[in-house]
N, C-alpha and C positions, 0 to 999 in steps of 0.2 A: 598583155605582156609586161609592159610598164609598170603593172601596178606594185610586183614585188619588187622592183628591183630601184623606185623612187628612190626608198629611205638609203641606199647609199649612191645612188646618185649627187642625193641633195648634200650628203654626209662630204664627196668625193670635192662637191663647192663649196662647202665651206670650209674644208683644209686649204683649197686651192687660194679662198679669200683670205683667209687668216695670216698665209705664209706668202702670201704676194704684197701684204700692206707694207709701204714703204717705210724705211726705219726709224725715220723723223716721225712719223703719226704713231707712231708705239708708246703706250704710256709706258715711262718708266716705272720698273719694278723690280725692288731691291730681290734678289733671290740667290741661292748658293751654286752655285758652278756647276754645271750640269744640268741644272733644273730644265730645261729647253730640251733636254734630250727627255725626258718624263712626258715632257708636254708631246712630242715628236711620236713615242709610244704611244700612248693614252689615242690620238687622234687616229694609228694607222691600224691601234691593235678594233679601236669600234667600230673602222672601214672595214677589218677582216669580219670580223664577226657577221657587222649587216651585207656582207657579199655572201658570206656561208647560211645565212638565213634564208637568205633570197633565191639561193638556188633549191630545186629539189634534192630531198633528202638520198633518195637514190645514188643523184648526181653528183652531190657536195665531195665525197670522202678522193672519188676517183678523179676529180677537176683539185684537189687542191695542191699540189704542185704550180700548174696550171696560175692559179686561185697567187698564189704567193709567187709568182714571176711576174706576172701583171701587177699585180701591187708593189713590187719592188722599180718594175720600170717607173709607174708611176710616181713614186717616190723620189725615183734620181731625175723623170723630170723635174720634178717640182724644184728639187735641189740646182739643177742645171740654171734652170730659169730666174731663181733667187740671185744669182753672180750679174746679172742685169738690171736690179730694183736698187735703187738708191737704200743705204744703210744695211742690206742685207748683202748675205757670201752664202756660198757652197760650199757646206760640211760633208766629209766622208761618214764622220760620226752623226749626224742627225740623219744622215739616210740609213744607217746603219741600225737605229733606234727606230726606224720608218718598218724596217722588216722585222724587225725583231716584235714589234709592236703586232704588225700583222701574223708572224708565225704565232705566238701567242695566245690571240683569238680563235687558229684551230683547236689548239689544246683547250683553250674553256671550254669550245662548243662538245668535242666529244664526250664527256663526263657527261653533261645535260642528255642529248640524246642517248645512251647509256642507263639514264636512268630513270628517262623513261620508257624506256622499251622494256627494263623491267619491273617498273609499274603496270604495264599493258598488260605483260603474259600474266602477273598475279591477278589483276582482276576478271582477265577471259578465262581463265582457267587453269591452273598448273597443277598436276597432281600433288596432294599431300605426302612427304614424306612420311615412311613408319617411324612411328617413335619408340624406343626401347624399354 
């Protein structure tokens, strides 16, 4: 049972380590305003993704509501938690960039599976259209 569901396990601890390091031990790094909320996306949208992988294909479409309520709580804890670590605060906006990032990862995933179910029926078989 474990075995699909490691990769965002492991994914879900190292957002968890990344955004708990206290503010002193952060290399500084010049970057432009907002850039944190990028970083905020990027992290929740490849948690959505390796949660939608991990589930079965069947299951995935009808759990993802589901799928992006749990990942949004987990995000405002993470945020929650952050108001407690020396050098760090709780953003409305970086949680906000937390789901957004996860809603996201549904939309990649469906195209892919999309296209390969229609790679599937072309090589099992789909009748030729007449050509005129």
């Amino acid at each position: 049972m474990l075995g699909r569901w490691w990769p965002p396990a492991a994914w879900s601890a190292c957002i968890l380590v990344a955004t708990w390091i206290p503010g002193a031990r952060l290399p500084h790094i010049v970057a432009p305003a907002g850039a944190d909320k990028v970083v905020h996306f990027a992290f929740f949208a490849v948690l959505g993704f390796l949660v939608l992988v991990a589930m079965r294909p069947r299951d995935a479409w009808r759990a993802v509501p589901w799928v992006l309520l749990v990942i949004a709580l987990f995000g405002a804890l993470d945020e929650f938690v952050q108001q407690f670590i020396p050098g760090r605060d709780m953003e409305l906006f970086d949680w906000i960039a937390d789901v957004s990032g996860a809603a996201r990862s549904r939309r990649s995933k469906r195209p892919n599976a999309r296209r390969s179910l229609n790679v599937k029926r072309s090589i099992v078989g789909s009748t030729p259209s007449p050509s005129s």
